[in-house]
PLY file of the C-alpha trace (Angstrom):
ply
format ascii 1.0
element vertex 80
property float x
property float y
property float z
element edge 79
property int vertex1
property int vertex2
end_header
105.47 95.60 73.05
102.26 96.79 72.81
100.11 98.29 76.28
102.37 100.15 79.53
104.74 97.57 80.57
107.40 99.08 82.47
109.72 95.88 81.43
113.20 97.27 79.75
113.02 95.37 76.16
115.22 92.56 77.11
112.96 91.24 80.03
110.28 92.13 77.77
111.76 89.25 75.62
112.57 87.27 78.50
108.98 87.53 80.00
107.14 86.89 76.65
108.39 83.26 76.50
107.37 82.45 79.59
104.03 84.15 78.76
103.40 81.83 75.91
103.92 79.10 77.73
101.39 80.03 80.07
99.11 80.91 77.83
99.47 77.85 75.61
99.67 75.19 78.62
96.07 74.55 77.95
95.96 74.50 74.23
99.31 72.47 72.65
97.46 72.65 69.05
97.95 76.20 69.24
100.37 77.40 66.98
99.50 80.82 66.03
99.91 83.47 68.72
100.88 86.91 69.71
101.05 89.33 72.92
98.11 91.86 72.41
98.06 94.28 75.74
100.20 94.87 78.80
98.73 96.37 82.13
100.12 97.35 85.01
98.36 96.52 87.44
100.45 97.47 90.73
104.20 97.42 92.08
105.69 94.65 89.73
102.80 92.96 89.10
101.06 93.15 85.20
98.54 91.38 83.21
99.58 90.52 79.20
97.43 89.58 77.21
97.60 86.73 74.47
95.56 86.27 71.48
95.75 82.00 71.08
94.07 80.67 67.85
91.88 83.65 68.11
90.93 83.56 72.06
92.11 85.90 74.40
94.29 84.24 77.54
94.90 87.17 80.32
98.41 86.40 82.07
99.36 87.64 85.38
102.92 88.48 85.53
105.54 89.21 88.71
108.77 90.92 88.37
110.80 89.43 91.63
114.52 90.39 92.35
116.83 87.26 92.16
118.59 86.17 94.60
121.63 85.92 92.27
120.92 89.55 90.73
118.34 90.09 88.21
114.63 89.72 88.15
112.88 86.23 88.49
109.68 86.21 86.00
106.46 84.45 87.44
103.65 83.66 85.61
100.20 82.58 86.53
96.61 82.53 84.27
93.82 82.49 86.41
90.92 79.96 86.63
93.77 77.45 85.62
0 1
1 2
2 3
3 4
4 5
5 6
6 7
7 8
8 9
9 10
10 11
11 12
12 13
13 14
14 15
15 16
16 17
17 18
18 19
19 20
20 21
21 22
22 23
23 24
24 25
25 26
26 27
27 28
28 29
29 30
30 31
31 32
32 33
33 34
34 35
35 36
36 37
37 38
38 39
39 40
40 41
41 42
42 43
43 44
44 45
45 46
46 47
47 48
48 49
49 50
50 51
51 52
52 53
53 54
54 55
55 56
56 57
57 58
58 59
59 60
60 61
61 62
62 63
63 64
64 65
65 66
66 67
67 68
68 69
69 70
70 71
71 72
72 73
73 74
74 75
75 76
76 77
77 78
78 79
């Protein structure tokens, strides 16, 4: 995964779906893209950034412990 995520690889896999789907909410036709940076930005919080049909789409992310173990992914583009 390209950028500093501190997400272990499998909820790097985990969080990219999700990340798609954010990213592509606004843009079904979109079939072509791919995760180009991660930032951390603070304490569980990063921003990933997607390349869609050649536009970057800048993805806030928030690692949350689960109630039921784990980590709970939540994803959020701004201005949307």
């Amino acid at each position: 995964m390209p950028g500093d995520t501190v997400a272990d690889p499998i909820l790097q896999k985990d969080t990219a779906g999700y990340v798609f789907i954010a990213a592509l909410a606004k843009t079904p036709l979109c079939k072509q893209a791919f995760i180009d940076d991660t930032q951390v930005i603070g304490l569980k919080f990063e921003k990933w950034t997607v390349i869609a049909c050649g536009q970057a789409k800048v993805v806030e992310v928030r690692f949350l412990p689960s109630a039921q173990g784990g980590t709970d992914i939540v994803t959020h583009v701004p201005g949307s």
